[in-house]
C-alpha positions in Angstrom: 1.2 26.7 9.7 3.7 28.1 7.2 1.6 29.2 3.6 2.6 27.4 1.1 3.2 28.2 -3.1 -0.3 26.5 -3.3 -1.9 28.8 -1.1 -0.8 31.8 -2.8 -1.9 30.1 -6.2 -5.7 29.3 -4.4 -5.8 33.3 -3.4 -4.4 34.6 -6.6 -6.7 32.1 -9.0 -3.6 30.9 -10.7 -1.6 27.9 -11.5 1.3 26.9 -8.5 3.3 26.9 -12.0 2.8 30.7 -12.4 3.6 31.5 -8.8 6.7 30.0 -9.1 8.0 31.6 -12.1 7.0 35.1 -10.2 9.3 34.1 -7.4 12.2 32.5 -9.8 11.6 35.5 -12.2 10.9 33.7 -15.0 8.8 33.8 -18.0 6.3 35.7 -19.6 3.9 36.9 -16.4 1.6 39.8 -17.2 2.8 43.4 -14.7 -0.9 42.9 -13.2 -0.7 39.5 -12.4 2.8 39.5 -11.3 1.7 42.4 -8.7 -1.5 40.6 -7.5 1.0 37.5 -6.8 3.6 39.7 -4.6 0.7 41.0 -3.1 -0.7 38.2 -1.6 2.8 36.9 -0.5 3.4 40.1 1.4 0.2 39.6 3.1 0.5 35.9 4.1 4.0 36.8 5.0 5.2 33.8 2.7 9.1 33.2 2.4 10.7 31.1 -1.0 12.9 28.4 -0.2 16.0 30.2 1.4 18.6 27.5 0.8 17.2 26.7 -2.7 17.2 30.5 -3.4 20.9 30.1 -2.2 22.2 27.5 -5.0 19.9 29.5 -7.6 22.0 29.1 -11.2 24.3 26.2 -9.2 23.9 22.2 -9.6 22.3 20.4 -7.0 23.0 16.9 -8.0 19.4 15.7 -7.3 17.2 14.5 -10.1 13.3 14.4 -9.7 11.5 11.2 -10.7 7.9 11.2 -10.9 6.0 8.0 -11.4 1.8 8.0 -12.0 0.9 4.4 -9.8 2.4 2.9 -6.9 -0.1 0.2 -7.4 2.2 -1.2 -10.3 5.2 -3.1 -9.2 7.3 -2.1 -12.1 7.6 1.3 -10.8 9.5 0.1 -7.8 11.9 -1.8 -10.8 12.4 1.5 -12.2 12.7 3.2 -9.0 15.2 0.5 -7.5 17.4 0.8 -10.7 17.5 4.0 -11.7 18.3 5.2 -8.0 21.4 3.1 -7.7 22.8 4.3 -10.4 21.7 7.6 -10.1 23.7 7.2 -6.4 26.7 5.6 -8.4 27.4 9.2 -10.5 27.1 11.2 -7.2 23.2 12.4 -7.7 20.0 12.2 -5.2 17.1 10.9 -6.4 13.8 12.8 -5.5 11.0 10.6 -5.7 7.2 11.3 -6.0 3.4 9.1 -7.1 0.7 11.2 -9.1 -1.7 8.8 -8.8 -2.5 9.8 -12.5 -4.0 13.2 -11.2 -3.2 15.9 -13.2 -3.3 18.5 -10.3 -0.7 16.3 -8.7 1.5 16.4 -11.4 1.7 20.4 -11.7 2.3 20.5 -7.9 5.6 18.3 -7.3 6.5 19.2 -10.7 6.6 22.8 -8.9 7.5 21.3 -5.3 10.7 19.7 -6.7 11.5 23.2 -8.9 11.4 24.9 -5.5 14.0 22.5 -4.5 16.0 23.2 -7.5 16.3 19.5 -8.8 18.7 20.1 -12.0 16.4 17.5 -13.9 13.4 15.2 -14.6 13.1 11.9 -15.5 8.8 11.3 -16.2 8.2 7.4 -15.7 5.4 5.8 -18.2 2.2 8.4 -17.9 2.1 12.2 -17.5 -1.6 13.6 -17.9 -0.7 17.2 -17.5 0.3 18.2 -21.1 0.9 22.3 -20.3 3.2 21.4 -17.9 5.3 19.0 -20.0 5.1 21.9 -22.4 6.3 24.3 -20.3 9.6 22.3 -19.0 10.2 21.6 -23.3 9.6 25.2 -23.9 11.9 26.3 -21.3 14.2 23.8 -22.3 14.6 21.8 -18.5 16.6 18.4 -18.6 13.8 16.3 -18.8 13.9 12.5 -20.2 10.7 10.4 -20.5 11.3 6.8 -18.9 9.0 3.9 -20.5 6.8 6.7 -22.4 6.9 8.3 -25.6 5.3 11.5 -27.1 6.5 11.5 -30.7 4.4 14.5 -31.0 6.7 16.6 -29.1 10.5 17.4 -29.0 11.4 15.5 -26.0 14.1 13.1 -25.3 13.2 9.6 -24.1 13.9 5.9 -23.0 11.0 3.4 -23.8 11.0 0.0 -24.8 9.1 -1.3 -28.4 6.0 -1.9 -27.2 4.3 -2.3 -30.3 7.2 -5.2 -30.7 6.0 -6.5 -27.6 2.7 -6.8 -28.5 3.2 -8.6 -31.9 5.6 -11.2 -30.2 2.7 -11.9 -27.4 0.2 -12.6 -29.8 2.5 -13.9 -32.6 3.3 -16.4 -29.6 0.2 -17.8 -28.0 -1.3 -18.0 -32.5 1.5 -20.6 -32.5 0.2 -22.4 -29.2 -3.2 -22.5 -31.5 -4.9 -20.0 -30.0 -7.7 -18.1 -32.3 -9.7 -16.5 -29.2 -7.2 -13.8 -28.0 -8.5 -11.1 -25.6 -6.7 -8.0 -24.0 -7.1 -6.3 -20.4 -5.6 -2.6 -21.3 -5.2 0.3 -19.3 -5.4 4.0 -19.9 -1.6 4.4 -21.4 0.5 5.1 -24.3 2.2 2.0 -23.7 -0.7 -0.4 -23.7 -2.3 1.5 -27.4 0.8 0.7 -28.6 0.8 -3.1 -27.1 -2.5 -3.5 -28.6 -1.8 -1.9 -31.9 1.3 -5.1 -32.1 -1.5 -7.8 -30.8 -3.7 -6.1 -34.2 -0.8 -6.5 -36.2 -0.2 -10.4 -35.5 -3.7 -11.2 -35.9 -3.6 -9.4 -39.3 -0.8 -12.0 -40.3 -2.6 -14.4 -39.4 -5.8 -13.3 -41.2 -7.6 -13.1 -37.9 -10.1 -10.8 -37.6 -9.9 -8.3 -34.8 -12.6 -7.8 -32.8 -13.5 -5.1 -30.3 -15.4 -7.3 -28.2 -11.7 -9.2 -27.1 -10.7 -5.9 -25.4 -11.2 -4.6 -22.1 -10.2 -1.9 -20.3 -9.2 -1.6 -16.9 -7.7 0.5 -13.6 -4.6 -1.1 -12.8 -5.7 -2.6 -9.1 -5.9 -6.3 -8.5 -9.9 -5.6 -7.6 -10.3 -3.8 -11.0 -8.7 -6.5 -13.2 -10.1 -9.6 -11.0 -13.6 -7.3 -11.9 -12.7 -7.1 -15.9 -11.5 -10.1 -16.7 -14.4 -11.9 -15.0 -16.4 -9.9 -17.6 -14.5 -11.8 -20.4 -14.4 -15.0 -18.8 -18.1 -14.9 -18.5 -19.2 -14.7 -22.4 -20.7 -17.5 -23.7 -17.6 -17.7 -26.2 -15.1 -16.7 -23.8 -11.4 -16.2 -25.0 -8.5 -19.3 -24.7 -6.1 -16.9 -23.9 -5.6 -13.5 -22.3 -2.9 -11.1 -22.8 -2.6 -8.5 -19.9 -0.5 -5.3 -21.0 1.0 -5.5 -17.4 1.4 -8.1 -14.7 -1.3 -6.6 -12.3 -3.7 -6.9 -15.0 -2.3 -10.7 -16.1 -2.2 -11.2 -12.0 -6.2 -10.4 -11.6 -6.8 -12.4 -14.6 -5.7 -15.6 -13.1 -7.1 -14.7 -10.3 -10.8 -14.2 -11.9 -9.9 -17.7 -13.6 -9.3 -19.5 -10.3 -12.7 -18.1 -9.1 -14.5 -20.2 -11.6 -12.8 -22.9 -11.5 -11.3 -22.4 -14.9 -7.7 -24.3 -14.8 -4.8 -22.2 -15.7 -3.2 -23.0 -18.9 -5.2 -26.3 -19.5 -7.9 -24.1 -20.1 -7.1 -20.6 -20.3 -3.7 -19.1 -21.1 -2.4 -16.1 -19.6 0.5 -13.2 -20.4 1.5 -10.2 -18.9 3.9 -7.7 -19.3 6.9 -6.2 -17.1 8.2 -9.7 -15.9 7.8 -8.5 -12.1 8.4 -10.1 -9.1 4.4 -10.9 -9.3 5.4 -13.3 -12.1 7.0 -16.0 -10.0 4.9 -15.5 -7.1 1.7 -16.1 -8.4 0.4 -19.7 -9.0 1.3 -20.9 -11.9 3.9 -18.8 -11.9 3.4 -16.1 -15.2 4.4 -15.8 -18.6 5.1 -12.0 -19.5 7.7 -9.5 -21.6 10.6 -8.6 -19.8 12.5 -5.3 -20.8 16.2 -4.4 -20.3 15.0 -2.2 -17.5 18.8 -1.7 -15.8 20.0 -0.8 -19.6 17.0 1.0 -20.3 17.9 3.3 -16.5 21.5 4.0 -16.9 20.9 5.2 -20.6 18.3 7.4 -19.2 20.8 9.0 -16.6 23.2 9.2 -19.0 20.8 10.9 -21.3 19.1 13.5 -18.6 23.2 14.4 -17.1 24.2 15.1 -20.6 21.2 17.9 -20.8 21.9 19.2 -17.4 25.7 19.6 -18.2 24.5 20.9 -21.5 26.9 18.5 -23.0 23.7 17.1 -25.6 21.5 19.3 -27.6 19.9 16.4 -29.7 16.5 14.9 -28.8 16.8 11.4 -28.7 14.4 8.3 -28.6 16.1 5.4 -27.8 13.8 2.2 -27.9 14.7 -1.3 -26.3 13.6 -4.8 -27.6 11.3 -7.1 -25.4 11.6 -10.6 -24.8 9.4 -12.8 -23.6 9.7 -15.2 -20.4 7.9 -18.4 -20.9 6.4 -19.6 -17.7 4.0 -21.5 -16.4 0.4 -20.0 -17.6 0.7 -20.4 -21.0 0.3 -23.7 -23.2 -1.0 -25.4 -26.4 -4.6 -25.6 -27.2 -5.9 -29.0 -28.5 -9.3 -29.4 -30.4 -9.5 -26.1 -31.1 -9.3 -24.3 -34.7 -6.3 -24.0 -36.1 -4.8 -27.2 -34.6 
């Protein structure tokens, strides 16, 4: 079997990110290390890329996407979109799942630099901050897709989640809801979806409470898991808000499990308006976003960095709506009505 850049990077006790700079001759490598690095390669007879070597300094036309969790359905959305139109201005479209592992990250971040991908669009989580700081350092077309880092001087496409959060909550308060719990994941997007459901209740002169918020992988198992957690209190919540579909999805599913009628007596809301949404019984109330708007202006965005056409950093942010299904209603007998 061939070695690979990994292999040299296992030998040489160094980063696949390092390796590859060695081999493209680029940025600050110490003499010692850089010697250690082209010793090893001589030595496991490894060979770069030939044909990548080849269009070195020339456009490919193939743009690297990298999404964290096949497990989410709105990836394939982004994928499906983004793709077509990618295909519609003459580019191929790399694609590649993390599985939210760091490691991962670093490696087809270097796998798809070997194959000389002229850019990146990063869809909704990317744990591996020193390599996003590497590709803004060395100033690589890069846009962030449905994920924003206002921290750092990077260009992206997201949608207002916080909005979307505020209009969830600000919604089921008017169906008379009081009790409002959250199934969250570990993202950006979901803090921020949370921080809009805070906001709405602090309108309302609701007081927030900790308790109302649970944390979960997104898996159907994991959610069904969580929310049965919630719907098991004593005082258990009227209504649920899941910061994506999966997590809404495993909600009703944890509902339907104890017999607890969906919306008579528990509202549900997700986000992403999925496919799941009309396939799941009662069909589910969630946020859509302008995801085919939200794709082409991220193309536009990442080919106007690799033609060098746009040197501004820019944050464009969409507006949610919501799509009122099935799972959500009015409470009767219950404060505030």
């Amino acid at each position: 079997m061939k070695p690979t850049i990994y292999d040299i990077a296992r030998e040489a006790g160094v980063s696949a990110t390092t390796v590859s700079k060695v081999i493209n001759n680029k940025g600050r490598i110490s003499e010692k290390t850089k010697a250690k690095i082209m010793k090893i390669m001589e030595d496991l007879h490894y060979q770069p890329n030939v044909l990548a070597s080849a269009m070195k300094g020339k456009n490919t036309f193939t743009i690297g996407i990298i999404i964290p969790d096949m497990n989410n359905p709105v990836y394939s959305e982004y994928l499906k979109l983004i793709e077509a139109y990618g295909r519609e201005l003459g580019f191929s479209i790399l694609i590649c799942n993390t599985n939210n592992d760091p490691e991962k990250e670093e490696e087809q971040v270097t796998l798809f630099r070997q194959r000389q991908v002229d850019g990146f669009i990063i869809a909704s989580k990317f744990k591996n901050d020193e390599v996003l700081k590497e590709l803004i350092n060395e100033n690589f077309p890069l846009v962030l897709f449905a994920l924003e880092r206002p921290e750092l001087s990077i260009d992206c496409v997201t949608i207002d989640d916080f909005l979307g959060g505020y209009k969830v909550t600000e919604y089921l308060l008017s169906l008379g809801h009081r009790q409002i719990a959250v199934m969250t994941e570990d993202a950006v997007s979901s803090l921020e979806r949370v921080k809009g459901y805070k906001q709405a209740l602090s309108n309302a002169d609701i007081v927030y409470s900790e308790k109302l918020i649970y944390q979960s992988e997104t898996t159907i198992e994991r959610a069904v898991e969580q929310a049965g957690k919630l719907l098991d209190n004593q005082d258990r919540p009227t209504a649920i808000f899941g910061c994506n579909d999966v997590l809404a999805v495993g909600t009703i599913m944890a509902a339907k499990q104890r017999g607890i009628k969906i919306p008579n007596e528990l509202s549900v809301i997700g986000f992403d308006n999925t496919f799941m949404c009309k396939i799941v019984e009662p069909q589910l109330s969630s946020v859509a976003a302008p995801l085919g708007e939200m794709g082409r202006k991220a193309m536009d965005l990442l080919i106007s960095k690799i033609d060098k056409t746009n040197k501004l950093k820019q944050r464009i942010k969409m507006l949610p709506d919501l799509v009122i299904r099935e799972t959500t209603a009015r409470v009767y007998g219950k404060e505030g009505q």
